[in-house]
Backbone as JSON Lines, residues from 0, in Angstrom:
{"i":0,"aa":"X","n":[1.43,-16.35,1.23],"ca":[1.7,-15.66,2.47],"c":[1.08,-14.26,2.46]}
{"i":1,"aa":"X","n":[1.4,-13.52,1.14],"ca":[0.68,-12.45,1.0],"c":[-1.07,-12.71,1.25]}
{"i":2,"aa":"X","n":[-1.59,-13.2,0.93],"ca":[-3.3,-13.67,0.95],"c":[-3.52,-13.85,3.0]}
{"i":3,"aa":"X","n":[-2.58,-14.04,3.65],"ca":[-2.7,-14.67,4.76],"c":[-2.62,-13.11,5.48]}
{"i":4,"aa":"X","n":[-1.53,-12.03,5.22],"ca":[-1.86,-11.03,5.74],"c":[-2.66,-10.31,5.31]}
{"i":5,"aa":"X","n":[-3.47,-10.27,4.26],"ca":[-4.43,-9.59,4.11],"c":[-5.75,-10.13,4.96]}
{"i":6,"aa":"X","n":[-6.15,-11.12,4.59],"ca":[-7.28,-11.8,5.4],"c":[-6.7,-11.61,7.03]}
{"i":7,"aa":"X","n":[-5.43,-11.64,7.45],"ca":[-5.69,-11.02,8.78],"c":[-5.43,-9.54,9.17]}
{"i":8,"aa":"X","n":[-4.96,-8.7,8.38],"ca":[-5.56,-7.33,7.97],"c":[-6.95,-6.92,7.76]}
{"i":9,"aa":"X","n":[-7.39,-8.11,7.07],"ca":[-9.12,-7.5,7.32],"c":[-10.13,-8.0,8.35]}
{"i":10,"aa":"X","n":[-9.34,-9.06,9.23],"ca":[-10.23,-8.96,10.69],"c":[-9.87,-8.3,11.07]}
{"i":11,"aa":"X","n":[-8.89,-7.91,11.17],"ca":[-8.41,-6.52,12.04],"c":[-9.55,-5.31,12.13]}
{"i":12,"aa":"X","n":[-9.12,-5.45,10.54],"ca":[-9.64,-4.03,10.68],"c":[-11.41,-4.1,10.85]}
{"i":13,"aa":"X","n":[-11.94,-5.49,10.34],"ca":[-13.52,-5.55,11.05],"c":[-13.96,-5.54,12.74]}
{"i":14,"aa":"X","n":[-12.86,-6.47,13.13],"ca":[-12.85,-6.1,15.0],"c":[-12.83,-5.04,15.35]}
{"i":15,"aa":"X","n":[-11.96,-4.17,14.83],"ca":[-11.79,-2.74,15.0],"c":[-13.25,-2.05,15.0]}
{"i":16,"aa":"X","n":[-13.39,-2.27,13.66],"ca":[-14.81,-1.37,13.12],"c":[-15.98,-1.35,14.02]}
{"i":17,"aa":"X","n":[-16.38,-3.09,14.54],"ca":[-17.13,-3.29,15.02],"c":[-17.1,-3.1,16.91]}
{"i":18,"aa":"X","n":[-15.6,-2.52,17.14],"ca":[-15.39,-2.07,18.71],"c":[-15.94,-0.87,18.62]}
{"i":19,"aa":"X","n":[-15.72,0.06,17.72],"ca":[-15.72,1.62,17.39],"c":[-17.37,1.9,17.57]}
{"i":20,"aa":"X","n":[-17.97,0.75,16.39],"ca":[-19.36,1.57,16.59],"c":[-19.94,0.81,18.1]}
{"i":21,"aa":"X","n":[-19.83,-0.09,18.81],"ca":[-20.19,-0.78,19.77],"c":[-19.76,0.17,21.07]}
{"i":22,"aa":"X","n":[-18.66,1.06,20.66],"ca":[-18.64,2.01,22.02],"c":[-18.57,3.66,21.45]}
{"i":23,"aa":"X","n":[-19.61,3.77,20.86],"ca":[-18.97,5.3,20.46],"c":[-20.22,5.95,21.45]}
{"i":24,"aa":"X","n":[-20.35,5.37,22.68],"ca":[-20.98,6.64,23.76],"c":[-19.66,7.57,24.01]}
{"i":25,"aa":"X","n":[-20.11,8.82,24.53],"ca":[-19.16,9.82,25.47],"c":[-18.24,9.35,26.48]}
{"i":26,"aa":"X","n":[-17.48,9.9,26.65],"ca":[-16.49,9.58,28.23],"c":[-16.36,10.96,28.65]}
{"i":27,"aa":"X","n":[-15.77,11.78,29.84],"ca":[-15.31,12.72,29.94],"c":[-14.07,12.2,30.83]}
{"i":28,"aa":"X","n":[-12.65,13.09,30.29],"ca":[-11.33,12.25,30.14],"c":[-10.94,13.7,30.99]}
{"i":29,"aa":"X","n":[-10.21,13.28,32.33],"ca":[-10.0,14.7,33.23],"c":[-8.38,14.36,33.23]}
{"i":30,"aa":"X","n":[-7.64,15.25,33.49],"ca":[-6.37,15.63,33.49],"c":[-6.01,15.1,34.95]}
{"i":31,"aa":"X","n":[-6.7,15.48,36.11],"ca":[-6.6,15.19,37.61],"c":[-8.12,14.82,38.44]}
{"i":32,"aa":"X","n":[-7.9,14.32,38.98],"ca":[-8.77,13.77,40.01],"c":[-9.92,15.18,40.45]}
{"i":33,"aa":"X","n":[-11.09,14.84,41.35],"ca":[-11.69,15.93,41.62],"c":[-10.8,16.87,43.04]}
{"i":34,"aa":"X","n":[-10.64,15.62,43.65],"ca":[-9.79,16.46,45.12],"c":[-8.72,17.26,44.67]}
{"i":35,"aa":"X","n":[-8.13,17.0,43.68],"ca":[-7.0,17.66,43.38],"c":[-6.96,18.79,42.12]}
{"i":36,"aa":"X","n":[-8.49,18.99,41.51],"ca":[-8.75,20.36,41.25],"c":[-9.16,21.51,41.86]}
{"i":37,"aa":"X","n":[-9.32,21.19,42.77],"ca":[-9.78,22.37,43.85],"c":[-8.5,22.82,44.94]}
{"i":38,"aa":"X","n":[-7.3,22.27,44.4],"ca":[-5.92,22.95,44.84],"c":[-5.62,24.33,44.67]}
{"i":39,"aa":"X","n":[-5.23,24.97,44.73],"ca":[-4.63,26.61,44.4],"c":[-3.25,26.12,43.57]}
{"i":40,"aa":"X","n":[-3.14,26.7,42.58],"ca":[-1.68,26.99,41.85],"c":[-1.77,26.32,40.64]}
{"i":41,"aa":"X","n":[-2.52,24.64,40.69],"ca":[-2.5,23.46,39.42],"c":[-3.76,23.71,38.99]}
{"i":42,"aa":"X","n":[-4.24,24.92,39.18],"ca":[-5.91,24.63,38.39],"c":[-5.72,25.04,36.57]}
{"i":43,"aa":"X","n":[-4.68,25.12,36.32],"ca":[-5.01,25.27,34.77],"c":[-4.16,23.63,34.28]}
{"i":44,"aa":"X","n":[-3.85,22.81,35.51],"ca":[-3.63,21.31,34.79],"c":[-4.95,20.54,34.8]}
{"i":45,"aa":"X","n":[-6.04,21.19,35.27],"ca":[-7.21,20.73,34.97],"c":[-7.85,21.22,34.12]}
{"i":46,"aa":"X","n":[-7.81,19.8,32.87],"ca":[-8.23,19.49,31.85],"c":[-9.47,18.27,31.88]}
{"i":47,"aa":"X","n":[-10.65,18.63,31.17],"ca":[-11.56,18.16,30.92],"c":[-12.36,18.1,29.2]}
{"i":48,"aa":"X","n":[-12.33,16.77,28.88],"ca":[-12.49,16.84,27.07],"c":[-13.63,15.34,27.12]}
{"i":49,"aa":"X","n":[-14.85,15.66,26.26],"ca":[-15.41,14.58,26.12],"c":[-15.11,13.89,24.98]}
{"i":50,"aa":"X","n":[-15.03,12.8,24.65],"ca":[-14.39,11.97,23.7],"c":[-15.39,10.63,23.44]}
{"i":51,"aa":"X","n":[-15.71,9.99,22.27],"ca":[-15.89,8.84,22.12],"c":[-15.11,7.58,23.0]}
{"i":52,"aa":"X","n":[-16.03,7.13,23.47],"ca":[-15.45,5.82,24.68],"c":[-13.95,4.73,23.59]}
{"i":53,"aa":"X","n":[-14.64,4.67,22.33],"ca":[-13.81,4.08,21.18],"c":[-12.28,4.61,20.98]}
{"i":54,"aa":"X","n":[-12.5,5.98,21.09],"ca":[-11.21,6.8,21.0],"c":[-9.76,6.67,22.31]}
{"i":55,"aa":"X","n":[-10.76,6.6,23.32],"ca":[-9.93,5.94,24.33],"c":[-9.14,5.24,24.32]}
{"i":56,"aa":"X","n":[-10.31,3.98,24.24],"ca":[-9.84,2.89,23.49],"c":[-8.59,2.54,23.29]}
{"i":57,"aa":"X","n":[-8.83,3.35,21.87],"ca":[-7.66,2.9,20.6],"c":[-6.24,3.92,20.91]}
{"i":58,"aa":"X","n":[-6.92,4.69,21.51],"ca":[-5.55,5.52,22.03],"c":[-4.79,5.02,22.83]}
{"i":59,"aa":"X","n":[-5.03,4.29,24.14],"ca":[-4.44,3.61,24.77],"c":[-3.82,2.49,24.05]}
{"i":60,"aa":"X","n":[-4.44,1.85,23.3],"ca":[-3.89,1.07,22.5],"c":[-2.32,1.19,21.32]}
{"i":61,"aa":"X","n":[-2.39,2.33,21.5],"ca":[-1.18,3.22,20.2],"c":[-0.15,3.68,21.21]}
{"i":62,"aa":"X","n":[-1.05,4.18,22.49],"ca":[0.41,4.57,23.69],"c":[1.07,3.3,23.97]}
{"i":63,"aa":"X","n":[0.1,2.25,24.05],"ca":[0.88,1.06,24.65],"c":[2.06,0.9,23.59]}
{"i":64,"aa":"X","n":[1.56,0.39,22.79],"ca":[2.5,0.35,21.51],"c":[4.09,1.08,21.3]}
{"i":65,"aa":"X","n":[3.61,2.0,21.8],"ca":[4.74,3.21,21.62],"c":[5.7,2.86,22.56]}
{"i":66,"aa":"X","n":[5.1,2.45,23.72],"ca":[5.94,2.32,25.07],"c":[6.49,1.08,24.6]}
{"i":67,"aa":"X","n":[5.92,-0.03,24.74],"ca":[6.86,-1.14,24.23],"c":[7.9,-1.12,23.18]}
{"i":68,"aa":"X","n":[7.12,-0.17,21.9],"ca":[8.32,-0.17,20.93],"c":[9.58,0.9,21.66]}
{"i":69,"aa":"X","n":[9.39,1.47,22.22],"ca":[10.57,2.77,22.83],"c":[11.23,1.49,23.59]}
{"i":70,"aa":"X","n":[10.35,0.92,24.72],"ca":[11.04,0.16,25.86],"c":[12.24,-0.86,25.27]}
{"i":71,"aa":"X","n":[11.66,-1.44,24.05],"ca":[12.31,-2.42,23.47],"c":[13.51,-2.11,22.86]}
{"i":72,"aa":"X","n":[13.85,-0.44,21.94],"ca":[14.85,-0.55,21.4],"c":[16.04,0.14,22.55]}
{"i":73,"aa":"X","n":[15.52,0.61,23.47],"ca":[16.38,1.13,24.38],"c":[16.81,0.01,25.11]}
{"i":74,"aa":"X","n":[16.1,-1.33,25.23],"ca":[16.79,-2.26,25.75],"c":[17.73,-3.33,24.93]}
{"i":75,"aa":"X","n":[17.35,-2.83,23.24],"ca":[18.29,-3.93,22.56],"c":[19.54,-2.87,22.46]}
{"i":76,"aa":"X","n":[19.63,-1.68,22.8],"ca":[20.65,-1.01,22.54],"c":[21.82,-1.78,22.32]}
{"i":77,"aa":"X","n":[22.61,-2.51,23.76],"ca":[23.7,-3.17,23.9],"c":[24.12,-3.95,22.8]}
{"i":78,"aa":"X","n":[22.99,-4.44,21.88],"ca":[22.95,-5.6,21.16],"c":[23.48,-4.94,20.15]}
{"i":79,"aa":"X","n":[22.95,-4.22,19.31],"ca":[23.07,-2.82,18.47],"c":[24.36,-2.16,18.54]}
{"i":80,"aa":"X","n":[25.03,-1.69,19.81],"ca":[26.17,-1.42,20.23],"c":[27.35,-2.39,19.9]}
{"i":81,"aa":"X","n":[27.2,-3.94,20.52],"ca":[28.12,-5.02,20.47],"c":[28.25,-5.34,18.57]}
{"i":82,"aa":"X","n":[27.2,-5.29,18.03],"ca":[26.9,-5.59,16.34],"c":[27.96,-4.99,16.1]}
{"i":83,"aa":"X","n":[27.56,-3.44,15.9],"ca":[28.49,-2.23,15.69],"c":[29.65,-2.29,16.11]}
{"i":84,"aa":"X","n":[30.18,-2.77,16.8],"ca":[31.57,-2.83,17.73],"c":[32.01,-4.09,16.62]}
{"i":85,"aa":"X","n":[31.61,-5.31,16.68],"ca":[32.1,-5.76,15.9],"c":[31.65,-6.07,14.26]}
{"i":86,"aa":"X","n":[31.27,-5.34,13.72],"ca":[31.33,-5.09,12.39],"c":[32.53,-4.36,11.97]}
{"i":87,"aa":"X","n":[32.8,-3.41,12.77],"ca":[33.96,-2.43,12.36],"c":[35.38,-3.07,12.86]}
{"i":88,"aa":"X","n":[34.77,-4.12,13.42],"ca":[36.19,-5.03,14.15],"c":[36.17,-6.13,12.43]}
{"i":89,"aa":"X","n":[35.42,-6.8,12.11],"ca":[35.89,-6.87,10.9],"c":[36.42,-6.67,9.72]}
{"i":90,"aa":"X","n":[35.83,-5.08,9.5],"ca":[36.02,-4.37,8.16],"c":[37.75,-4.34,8.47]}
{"i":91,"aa":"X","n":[38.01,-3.8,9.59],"ca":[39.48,-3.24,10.14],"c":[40.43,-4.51,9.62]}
{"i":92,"aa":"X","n":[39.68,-5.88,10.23],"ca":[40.56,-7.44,10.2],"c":[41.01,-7.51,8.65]}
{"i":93,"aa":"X","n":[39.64,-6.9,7.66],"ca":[39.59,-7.47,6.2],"c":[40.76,-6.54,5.56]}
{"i":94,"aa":"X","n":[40.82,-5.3,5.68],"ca":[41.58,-4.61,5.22],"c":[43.12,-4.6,5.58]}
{"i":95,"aa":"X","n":[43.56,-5.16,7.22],"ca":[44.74,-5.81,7.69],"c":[45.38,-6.97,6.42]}
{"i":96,"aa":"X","n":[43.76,-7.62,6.8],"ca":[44.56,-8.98,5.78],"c":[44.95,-8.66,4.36]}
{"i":97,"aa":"X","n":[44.41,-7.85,3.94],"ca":[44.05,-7.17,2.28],"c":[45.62,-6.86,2.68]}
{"i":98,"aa":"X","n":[46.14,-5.47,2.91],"ca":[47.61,-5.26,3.27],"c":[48.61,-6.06,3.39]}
{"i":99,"aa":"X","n":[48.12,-7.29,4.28],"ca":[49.1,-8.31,4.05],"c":[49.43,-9.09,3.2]}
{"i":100,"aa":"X","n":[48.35,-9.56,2.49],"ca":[48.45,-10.46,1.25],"c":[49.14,-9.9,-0.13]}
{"i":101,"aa":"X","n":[48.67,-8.46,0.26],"ca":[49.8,-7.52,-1.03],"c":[50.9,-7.54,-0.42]}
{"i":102,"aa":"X","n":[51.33,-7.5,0.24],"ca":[53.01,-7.47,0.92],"c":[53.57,-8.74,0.64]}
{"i":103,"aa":"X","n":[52.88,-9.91,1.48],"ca":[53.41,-11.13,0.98],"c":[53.49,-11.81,-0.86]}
{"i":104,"aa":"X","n":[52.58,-10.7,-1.69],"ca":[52.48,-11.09,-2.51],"c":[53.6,-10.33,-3.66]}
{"i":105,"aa":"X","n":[53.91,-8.77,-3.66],"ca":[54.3,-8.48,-4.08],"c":[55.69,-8.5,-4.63]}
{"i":106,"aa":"X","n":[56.35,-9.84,-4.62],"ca":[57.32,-10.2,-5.01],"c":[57.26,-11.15,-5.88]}
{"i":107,"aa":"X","n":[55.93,-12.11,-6.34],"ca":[55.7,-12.95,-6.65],"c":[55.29,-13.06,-8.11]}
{"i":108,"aa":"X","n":[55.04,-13.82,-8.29],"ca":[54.56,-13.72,-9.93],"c":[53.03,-13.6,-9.84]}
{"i":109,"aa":"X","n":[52.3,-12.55,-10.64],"ca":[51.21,-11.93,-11.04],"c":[50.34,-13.28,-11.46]}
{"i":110,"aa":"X","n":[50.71,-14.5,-11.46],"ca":[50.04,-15.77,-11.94],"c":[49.87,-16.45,-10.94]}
{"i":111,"aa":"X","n":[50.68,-16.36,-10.07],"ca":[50.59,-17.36,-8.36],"c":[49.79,-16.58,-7.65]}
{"i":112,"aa":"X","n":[50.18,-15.04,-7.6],"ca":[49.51,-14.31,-6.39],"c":[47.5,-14.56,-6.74]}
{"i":113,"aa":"X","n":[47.58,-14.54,-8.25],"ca":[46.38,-14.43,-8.37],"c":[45.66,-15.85,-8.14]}
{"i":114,"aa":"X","n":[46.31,-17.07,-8.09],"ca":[46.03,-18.34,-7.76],"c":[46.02,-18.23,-6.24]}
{"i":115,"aa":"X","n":[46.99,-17.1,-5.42],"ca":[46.95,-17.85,-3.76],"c":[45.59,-17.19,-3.91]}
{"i":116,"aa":"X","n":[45.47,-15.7,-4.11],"ca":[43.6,-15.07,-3.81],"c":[42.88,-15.44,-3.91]}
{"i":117,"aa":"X","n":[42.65,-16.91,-5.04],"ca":[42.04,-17.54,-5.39],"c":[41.26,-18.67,-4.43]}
{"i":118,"aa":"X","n":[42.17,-19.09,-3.65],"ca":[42.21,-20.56,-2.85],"c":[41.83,-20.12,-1.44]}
């Protein structure tokens, strides 16, 4: 299994390689539109940066990522929440019963009680 993620670790990373040099022309990446730099008040949100077309790319590729991984755990929350809710609803049950079994037990002979814990 290990051999299987490596060999697809290293297409990866050759697809990759071979997107990178296949687009490394320029882009120029603007903050706002043209109509809407020539506003009064937002002209220092106009931003302009030339970048490898590749960089784009892969950047978009890492935001996406991000968004799905954010989107996803904020939506398993509940799940996460309900786990938690009842995990501690167990520990509480185990330690009830623990209390009880010493109560019911503590009259008993040290040879039975340890046979009922047993069973």
């Amino acid at each position: 299994m290990r051999y299987i993620r490596y060999a697809f670790l290293a297409a990866l990373a050759v697809v990759l390689i071979t997107l990178a040099l296949a687009n490394r022309g320029s882009v120029t990446l603007n903050t706002l539109p043209d109509g809407l730099m020539s506003l009064p008040g937002i002209d220092w949100l106009a931003i302009s940066i030339e970048v490898p077309l590749f960089l784009v790319i892969f950047a978009g590729i890492v935001a996406g990522l991000l968004i799905g991984f954010i989107w996803e755990w904020l939506r398993e929350y509940k799940f996460r929440a309900d786990a938690s809710a009842k995990t501690q609803q167990v520990k509480k049950l185990e330690r009830q019963l623990k209390r009880t079994q010493a109560e019911r037990d503590k009259d008993k002979d040290e040879v039975l009680s340890i046979l009922d814990q047993a069973s």
